[in-house]
N, C-alpha and C positions, 0 to 999 in steps of 0.2 A: 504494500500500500504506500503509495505517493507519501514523504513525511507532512505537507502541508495539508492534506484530508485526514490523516493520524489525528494532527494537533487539532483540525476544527472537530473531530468526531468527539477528542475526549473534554474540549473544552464544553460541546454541546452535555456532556456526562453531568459536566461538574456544574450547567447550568440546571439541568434535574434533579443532582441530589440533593441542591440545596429546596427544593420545591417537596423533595420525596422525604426527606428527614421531620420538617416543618408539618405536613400531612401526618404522617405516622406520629409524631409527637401530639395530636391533640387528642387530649384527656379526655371525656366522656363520664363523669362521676356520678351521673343523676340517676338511678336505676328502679325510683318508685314513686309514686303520685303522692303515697303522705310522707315520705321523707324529704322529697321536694319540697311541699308547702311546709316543711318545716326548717327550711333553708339548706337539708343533706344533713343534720345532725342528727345524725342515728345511730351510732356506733353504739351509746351505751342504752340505748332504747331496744332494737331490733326485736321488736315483736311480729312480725309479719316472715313469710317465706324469701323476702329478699334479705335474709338474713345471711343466706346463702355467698351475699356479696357485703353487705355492708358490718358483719360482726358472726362468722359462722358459729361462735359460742351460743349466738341466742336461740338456734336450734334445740338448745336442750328444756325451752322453756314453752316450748309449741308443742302442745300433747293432739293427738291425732295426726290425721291427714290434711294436709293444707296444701293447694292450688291456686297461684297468681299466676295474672297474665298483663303484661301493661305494656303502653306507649308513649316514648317522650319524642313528641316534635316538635322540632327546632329550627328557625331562621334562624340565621347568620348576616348579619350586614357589615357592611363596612362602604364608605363614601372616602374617595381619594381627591386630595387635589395637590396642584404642584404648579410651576413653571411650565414644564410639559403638558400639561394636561388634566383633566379630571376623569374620574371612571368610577364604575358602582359596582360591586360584587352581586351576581345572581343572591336575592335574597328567599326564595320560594323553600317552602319549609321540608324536612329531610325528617323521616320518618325511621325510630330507635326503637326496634321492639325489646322485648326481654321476657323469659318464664321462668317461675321458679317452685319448685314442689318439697314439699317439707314433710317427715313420716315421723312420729311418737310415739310409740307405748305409754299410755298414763302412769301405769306402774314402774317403768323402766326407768334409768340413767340415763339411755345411750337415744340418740336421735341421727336422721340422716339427712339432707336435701340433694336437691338438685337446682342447678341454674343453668340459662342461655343467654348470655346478654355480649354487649359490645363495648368493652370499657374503654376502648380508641377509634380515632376512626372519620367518619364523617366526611363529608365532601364541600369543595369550594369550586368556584368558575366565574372567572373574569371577562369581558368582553372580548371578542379577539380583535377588534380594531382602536382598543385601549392602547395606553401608552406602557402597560405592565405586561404587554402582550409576551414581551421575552423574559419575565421571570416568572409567569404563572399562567394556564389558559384552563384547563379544567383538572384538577386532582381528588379523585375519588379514594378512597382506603377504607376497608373493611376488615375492622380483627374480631372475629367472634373468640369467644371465649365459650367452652364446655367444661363445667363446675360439678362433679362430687366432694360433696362435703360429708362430716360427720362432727357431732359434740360431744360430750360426755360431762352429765353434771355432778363433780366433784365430791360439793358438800349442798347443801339447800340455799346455798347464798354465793358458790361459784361454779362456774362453767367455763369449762374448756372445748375447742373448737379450732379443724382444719379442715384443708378441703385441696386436690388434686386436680388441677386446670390443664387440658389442651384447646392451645391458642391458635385457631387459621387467620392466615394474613392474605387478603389481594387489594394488588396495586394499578391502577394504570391514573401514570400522569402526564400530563403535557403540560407543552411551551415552546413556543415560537422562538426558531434559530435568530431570524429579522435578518438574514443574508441574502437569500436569495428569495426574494419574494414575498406577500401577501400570505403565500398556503404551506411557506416553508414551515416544518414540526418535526420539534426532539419529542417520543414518548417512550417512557419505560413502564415497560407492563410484566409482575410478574406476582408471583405466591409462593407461599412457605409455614411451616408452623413450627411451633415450640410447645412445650409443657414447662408448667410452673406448677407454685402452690400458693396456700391461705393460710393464715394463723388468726387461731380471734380467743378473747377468755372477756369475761362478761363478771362482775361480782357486785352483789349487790347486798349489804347489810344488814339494808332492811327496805321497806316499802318507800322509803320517800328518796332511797339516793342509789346511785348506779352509775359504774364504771365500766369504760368498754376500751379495747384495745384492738386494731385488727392488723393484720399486718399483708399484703400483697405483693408477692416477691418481684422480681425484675426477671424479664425475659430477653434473649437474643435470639432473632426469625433470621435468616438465609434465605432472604428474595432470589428465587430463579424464575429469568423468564428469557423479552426480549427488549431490543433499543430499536427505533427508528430513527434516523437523521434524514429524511425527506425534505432535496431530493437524492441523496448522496446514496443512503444504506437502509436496505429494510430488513427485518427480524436477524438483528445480528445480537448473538446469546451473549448474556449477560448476569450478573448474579453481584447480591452484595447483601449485607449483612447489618442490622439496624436492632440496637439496643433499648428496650423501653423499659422502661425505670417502676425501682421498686417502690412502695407506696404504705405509708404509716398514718394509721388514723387513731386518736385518743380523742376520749370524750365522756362526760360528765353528764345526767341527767338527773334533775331534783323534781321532786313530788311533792309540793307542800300540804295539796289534798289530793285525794284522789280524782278529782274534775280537771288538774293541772300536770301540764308535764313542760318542764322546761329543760335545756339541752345544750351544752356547748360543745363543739370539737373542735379540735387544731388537725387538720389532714395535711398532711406533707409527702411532696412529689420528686422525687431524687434524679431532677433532669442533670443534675452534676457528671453524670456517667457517660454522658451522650456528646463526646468529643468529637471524635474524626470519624469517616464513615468512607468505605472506600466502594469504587463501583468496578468488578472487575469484567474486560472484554476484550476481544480481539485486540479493537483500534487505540488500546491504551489502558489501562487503571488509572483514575484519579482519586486520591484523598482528598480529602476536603476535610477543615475544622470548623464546628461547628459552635462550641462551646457554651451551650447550654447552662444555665443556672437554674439553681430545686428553689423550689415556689411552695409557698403556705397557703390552702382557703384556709379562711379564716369562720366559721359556721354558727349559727344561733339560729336557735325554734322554738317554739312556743307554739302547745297544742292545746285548745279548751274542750273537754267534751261535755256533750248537753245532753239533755236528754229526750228517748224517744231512739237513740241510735246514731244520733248526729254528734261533729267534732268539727270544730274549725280550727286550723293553724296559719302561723305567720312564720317568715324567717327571714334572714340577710347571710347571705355570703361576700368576702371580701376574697379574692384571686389576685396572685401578683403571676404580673407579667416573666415567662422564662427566656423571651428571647433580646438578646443584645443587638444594637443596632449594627455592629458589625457580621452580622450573619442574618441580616433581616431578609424576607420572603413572603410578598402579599399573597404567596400560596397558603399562609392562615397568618393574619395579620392579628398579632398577639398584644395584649396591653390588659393594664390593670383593670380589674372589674368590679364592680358593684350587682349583685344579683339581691331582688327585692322577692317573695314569693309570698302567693296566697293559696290556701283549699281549701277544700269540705270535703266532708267525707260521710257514708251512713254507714249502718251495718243492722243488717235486720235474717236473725235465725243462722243458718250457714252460710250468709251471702253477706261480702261486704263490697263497697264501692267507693274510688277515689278519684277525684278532680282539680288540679292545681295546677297552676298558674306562675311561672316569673319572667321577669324583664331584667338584664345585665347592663347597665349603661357602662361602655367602655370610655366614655369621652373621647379626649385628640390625644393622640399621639404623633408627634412629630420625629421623622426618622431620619437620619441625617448621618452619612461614613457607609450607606449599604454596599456590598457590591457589585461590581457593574457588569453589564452583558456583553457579549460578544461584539455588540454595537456601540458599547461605551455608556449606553443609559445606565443608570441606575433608579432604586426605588424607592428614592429620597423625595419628602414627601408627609404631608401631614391627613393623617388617617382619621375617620369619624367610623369608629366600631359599636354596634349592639347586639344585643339575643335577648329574642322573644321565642317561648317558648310555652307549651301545653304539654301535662301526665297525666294520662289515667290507669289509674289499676283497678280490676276485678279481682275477687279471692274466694274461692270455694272451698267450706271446709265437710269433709267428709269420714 
């Protein structure tokens, strides 16, 4: 190969991994309709089947058979402007399902579930006659996650809790070379999976206080697929290797009566690990450093229950931004957030019902040092980000 089609081919690499790192890096934390409207502090709550994910110790505190099934859809906006131009992210809502199934014996210690959900993942899509056309044009990622868990309740006031995950990953991303033309496109498409695990211990005193711990380990997936450089090279094999971070959640719940349930956690995201990523193929390997920093939500809930079967909750989440502006990528345009949430909820016999609500104002972010494209633009630039989003869960217990 010519060494002047080498270098465009791996530069075109190194303009995707930074688009493919940024994708596979967003979190997805929100897995239940009342944990949501209680801003995600659930660790030391998890009374429901998505305990599966959010504190697998609380499995020991779910006697029978218990069946959720829920949905959180989510918009993503963000509104660019710059010298160069202005541009708007496709905002049209993306749909996250999840299930989770939970077994007890009343008499027993030991309990089991099961979960499906997608703790990363999600998609974004920029204009293609934008002026960010060459760091981002549509990135799609899906990581499902497949959860066996198991608890075992210790004493009457602790419980322990893990659970055994296989991770599938699929990728396809694009973005405009901006070389040769209007239709010119770098895409890397490929799949992979990993296994991980869960930890979770739950202890609670007494009726009015509770502690919860969960812990989610860190996984490495080996994407194989393929590269296009259209119009230079079609399905030329490719592979590389992308590390997603482990994940600690503690949290505090008090019951002053039993109508009240209030909740804090500190959840923390160990993007610290996610340095360099390299894309290996024919027309070259490129590293790329990436240098990611671990981020804290910051979580608060408040549930009131009323009577007749009905509960209403509030919360706030506070998220710091993990991406530095020198490795920035409007392939998910990251910044600190504010998430406000509301629901209700009923429960009447074996059937319960959840419905909630939040809105994230990310404000402006102004990005300034990013890196620049094979054309020399860069994606320097002040960003107007939100998420609006809706959960509902059903739960049948049997």
């Amino acid at each position: 190969m010519p060494p002047p089609l080498a270098r465009l081919l791996a530069l075109g690499g190194a303009l995707l991994a930074a688009g493919t790192a940024l994708a596979s890096g967003t979190r997805v934390g929100f897995k239940d309709a009342f944990a949501l409207a209680r801003g995600n502090a659930f660790v030391a709550t998890a009374d429901n089947p998505s305990a599966v994910y959010y504190n697998p110790a609380g499995l020991a505190h779910l006697d029978g058979r218990r069946l959720s099934a829920g949905v959180y859809h989510i918009s993503l906006r963000s509104d660019y402007r710059s010298a160069s131009g202005t541009a708007s992210m496709d905002d049209g809502y993306q749909p996250v399902p999840q299930v989770f199934f939970s077994a007890k014996d009343p008499d027993a210690p030991w309990a089991y579930g099961i979960g499906v959900y997608a703790p990363f993942g999600l998609s974004t899509e920029w204009p293609g006659n934008s002026p960010l056309r060459t760091f981002a044009l549509k990135n799609e990622q899906t990581y499902l996650t497949f959860n066996l868990s198991g608890a075992y309740r210790v004493t009457p006031t602790l419980s322990l809790g893990g659970g055994l995950t296989y991770n599938r990953v699929d990728t396809d991303l694009r973005r405009a070379l901006g070389v040769f033309g209007p239709t010119d496109l770098f895409r890397f498409k490929g799949d992979g999976d990993a296994f991980g695990f869960t930890l979770g211990a739950l202890w609670r005193p007494d009726v009015r206080h509770s502690f919860g711990l969960t812990y989610h380990s860190r996984t490495s997936v080996k994407l194989k697929g393929t590269t296009d450089t259209i119009p230079l090279v079609s399905g030329e094999p490719s592979e590389a290797r992308f590390p997603f971070p482990d994940v600690v959640i503690v949290g505090y719940s008090f019951r002053p009566t039993p109508q009240w349930n209030l909740e804090v956690n500190l959840d923390w995201t160990n993007w610290d690990r996610f340095n360099t990523v390299t894309i290996a193929k024919p027309s070259g390997a490129v590293s790329l450093p990436f240098n990611w920093q671990s981020g804290f939500f910051y979580e608060f809930g408040a549930t009131r229950y009323l009577r007749g079967g009905w509960n209403v909750s509030a919360g706030y989440v506070f998220t710091e931004n993990s991406t530095p502006n020198d490795t920035f990528t409007p392939a998910v345009p990251d910044s600190d957030r504010s998430f406000y949430s509301l629901g209700t909820g009923y429960e009447s016999g074996n059937l319960s019902a959840h419905l909630s609500w939040h809105y994230a104002d990310g404000g402006s972010r102004t990005v300034t040092g990013s890196p620049p494209s094979l054309i020399g633009a860069t994606a320097d630039g002040t960003y107007e980000n939100s998420i609006n989003a809706f959960a509902l869960s059903l739960e049948l217990r049997f």
